[in-house]
C-alpha positions in Angstrom: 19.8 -19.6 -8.5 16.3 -20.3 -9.2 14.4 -23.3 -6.9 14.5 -26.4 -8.5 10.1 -27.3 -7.8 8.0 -30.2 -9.2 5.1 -29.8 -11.7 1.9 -30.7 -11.0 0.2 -28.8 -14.2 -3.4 -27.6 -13.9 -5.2 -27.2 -16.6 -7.3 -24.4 -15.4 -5.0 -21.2 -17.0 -4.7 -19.2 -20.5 -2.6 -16.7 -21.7 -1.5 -13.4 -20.3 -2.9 -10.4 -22.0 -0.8 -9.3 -24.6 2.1 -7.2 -23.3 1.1 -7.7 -20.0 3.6 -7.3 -17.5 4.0 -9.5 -13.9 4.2 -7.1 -11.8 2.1 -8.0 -8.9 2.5 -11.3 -6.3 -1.0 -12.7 -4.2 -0.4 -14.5 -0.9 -3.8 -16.8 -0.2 -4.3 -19.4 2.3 -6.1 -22.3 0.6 -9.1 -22.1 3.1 -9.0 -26.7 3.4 -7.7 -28.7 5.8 -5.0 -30.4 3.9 -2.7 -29.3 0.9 -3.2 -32.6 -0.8 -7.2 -31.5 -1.0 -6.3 -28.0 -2.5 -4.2 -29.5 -4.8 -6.7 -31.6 -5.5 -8.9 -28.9 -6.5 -6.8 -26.7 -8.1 -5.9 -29.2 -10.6 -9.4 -30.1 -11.4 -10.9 -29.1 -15.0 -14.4 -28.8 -12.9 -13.1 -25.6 -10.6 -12.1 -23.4 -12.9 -9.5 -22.2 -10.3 -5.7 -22.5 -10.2 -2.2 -21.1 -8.7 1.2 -21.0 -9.9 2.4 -22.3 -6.3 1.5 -23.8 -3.4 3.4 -23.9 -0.8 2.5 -27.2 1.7 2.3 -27.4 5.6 5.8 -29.0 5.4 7.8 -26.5 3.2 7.2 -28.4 0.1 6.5 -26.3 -3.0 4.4 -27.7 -6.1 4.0 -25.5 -9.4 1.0 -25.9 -10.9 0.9 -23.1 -13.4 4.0 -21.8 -15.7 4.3 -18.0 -14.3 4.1 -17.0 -18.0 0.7 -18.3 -18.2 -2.7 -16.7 -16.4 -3.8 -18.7 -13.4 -7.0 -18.3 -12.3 -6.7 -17.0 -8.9 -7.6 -13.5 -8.2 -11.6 -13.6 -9.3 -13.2 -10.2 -9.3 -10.6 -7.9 -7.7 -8.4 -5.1 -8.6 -5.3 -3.3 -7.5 -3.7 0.2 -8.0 -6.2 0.4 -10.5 -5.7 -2.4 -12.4 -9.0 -4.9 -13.0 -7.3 -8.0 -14.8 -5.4 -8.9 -11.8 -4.9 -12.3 -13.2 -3.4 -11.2 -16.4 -0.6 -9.6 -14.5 0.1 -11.7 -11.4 1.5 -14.6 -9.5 -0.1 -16.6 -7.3 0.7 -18.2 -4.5 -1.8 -20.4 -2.4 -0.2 -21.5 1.0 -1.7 -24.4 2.9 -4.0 -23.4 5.8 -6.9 -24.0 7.0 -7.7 -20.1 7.7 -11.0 -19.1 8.9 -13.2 -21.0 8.7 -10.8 -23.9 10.7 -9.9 -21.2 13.5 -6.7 -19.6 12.0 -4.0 -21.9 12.8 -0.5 -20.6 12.9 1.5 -20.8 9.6 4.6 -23.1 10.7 8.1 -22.2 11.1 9.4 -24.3 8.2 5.9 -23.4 5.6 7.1 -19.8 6.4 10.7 -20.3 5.0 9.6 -21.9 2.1 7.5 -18.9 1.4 10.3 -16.4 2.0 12.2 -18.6 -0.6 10.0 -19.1 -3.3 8.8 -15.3 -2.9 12.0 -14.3 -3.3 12.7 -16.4 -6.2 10.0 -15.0 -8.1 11.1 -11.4 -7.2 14.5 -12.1 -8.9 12.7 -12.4 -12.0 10.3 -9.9 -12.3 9.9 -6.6 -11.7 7.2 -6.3 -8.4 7.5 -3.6 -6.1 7.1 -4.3 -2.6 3.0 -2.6 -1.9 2.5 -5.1 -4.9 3.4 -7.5 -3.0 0.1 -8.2 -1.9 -2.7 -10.3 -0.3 -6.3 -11.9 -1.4 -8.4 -9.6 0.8 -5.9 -6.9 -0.1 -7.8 -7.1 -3.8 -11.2 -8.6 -3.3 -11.9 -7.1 0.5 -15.1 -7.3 -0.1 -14.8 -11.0 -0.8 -11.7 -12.4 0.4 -10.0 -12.7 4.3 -6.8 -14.6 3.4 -4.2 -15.0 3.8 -5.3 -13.3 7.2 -4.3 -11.9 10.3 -2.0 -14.6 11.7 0.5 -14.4 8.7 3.6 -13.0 9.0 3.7 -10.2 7.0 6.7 -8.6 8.8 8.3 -11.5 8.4 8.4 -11.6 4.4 9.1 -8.0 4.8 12.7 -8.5 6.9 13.4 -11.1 4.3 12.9 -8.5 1.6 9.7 -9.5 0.5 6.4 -6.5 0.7 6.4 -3.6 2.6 5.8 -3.4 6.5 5.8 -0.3 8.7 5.4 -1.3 12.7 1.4 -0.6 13.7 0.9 2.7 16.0 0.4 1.7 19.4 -3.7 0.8 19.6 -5.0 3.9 22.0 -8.5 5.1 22.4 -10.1 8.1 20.9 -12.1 9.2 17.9 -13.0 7.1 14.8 -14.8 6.8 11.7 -17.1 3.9 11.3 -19.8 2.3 9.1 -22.5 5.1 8.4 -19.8 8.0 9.2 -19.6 10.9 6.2 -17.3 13.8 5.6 -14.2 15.1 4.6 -12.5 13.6 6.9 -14.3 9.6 5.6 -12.8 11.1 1.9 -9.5 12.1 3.3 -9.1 8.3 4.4 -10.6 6.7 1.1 -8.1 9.1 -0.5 -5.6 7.6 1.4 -6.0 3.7 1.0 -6.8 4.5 -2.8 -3.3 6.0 -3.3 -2.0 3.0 -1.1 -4.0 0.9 -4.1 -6.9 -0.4 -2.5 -9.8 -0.2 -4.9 -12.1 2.7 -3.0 -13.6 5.6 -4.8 -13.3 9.2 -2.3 -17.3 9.1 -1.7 -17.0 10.7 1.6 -19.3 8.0 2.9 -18.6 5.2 5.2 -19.9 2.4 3.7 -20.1 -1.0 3.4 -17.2 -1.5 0.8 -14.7 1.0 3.2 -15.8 -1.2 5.9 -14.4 -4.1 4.2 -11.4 -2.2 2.3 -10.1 -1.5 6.2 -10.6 -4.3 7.6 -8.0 -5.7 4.7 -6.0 -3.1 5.0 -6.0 -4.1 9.4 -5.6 -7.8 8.8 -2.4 -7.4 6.7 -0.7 -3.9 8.6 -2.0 -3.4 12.1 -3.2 -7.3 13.1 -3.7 -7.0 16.2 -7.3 -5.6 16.2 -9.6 -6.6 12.5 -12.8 -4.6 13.1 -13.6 -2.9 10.3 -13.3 0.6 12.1 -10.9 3.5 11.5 -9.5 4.3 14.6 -6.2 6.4 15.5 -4.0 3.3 15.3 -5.1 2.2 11.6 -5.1 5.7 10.6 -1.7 6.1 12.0 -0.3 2.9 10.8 -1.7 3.9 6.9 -0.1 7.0 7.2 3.6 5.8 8.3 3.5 3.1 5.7 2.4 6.0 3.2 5.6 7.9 4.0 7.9 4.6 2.7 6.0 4.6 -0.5 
């Protein structure tokens, strides 16, 4: 049974391309320190930015967006090689203050609400779980949110996303900004076929910097440095194998 959710309509949204299909959900944090404010600004003609959902500090769910329509919440990003990440998505914008108010902890009862409405939206269209995806997932180079204090495994006992347990962090070798090789193109190989949007350059640069420091803050939390080491390698591999 679907989630009976008030409408607060935004007008910032137009139509899906033609024949587009929704096959690809994006977890932000709304980066203010209340939902009321977000909403606020989501629903303003002057932003030119919008969600389908958000999700409140208190469990409460507002629509703003029909999911057949485009919301405007992706910007420039891409995915699996798709560009138009807006034409084939769902957003959902979750009320935190992330970053830039210190990461506070998603609540208990905002976490539920998530599960719910997440799987809500999976009973009606056809996303498979690595699209189940967030911000800095698609824009890395752009984009930290949701971030590394949500509870990916979480969503993914409920049957929402994929998770693989992190490799134990150890020390040992690593590849890091300014590192080249086959080994760097091995690893861009690696989180491209994952569908993080990295060309196989063999150069660690600036853009793989930020592509694994998404790939860290969403699979191996615990450490969100930017730099390759045996754990993120590791942990990319295992989830790999459940592809």
């Amino acid at each position: 049974m679907s989630l009976t959710i008030p409408f607060r309509p935004s007008p910032n949204f137009n139509e899906r391309p033609d024949l587009a299909r929704i096959d690809i959900l994006v977890l932000h944090y709304t980066g203010m320190a209340t939902a009321e404010a977000a909403i606020d600004l989501l629903c303003s003609p002057d932003s030119k930015v919008s969600s389908h959902y958000v999700v409140d500090e208190t469990g409460g769910i507002v629509r703003l967006v029909d999911e057949e329509k485009r919301a405007w919440h992706a910007g420039v990003s891409s995915w699996a090689g798709e560009r138009d990440i807006n034409g084939r998505s769902i957003g959902i914008e979750i009320a935190n203050g992330g970053h830039d108010f210190g990461c506070p902890p998603y609540p208990d009862v905002q976490m539920k609400a998530v599960e719910a409405l997440c799987l809500d939206i999976l009973s009606r269209h056809p996303i498979s779980p690595r699209n189940v995806v967030a911000h800095s997932d698609i824009a890395p180079e752009r984009k930290s949110d949701p971030g590394e204090r949500f509870d990916w495994a979480r969503l993914a006992r409920a049957g929402v996303g994929l998770w693989v347990e992190p490799v134990e962090i150890v020390d040992g070798p690593s590849l890091k900004l300014g590192d080249r090789g086959d080994t760097v193109s091995e690893l861009q190989y690696r989180l491209g076929s994952y569908g993080y949007g990295l060309e196989v350059l063999g150069v660690y640069d600036t853009k793989m910097e930020a592509v694994v420091r998404a790939f860290q803050r969403h699979f191996r939390p615990a450490k969100v440095d930017g730099v390759a080491d045996l754990s993120t390698v590791a942990t990319l591999h295992r989830l790999l194998e459940r592809v």
